[in-house]
N, C-alpha and C positions, 0 to 999 in steps of 0.2 A: 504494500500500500504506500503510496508516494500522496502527500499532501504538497503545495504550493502557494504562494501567497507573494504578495511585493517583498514583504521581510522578511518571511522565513520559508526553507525547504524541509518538509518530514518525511526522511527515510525510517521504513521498517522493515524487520527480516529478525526471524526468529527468534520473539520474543524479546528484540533490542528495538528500540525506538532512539535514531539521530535526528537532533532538529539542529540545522544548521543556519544563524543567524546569517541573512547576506549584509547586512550594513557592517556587522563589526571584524565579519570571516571568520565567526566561531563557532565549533560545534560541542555539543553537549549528547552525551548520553542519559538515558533515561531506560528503568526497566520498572514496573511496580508489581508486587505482591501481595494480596490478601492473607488471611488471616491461615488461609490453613493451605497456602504456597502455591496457589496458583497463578500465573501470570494475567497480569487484568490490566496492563499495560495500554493496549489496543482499546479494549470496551472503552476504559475513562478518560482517552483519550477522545474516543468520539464523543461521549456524551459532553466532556468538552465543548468541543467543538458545535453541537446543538444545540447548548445552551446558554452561549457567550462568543460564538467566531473565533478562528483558525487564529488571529494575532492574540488572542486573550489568550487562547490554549496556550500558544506557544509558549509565550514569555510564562506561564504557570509553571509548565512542565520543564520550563529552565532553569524555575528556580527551586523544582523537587528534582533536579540533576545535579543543582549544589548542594541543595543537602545531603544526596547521597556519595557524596565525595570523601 
């Protein structure tokens, strides 16, 4: 699944989610897990995205990639 947008590009592939920022030329990982390990990455990503737009998600889930640092 490739998302796009003027600022950011979303690469996913196997449970790893890249958002790559195009103004600053930086990419971020992101992977998220529930309570009992399953990857739910993808799902709250979209629901993101439906219920706040593609540049809301983004910058969210950049900055649940710094807290997983």
């Amino acid at each position: 699944m490739d998302y796009t947008s003027d600022t950011y590009e979303v690469d996913y592939h196997a449970g790893l989610m890249v958002i790559t920022d195009k103004l600053n030329d930086t990419a971020h990982m992101v992977q998220l897990y529930n309570r009992s390990g399953r990857n739910v990455t993808l799902s709250q990503f979209k629901s993101c995205i439906r219920s706040h737009g593609i540049n809301h998600a983004c910058s969210t889930f950049i900055k649940l990639a710094a807290n997983q640092a």
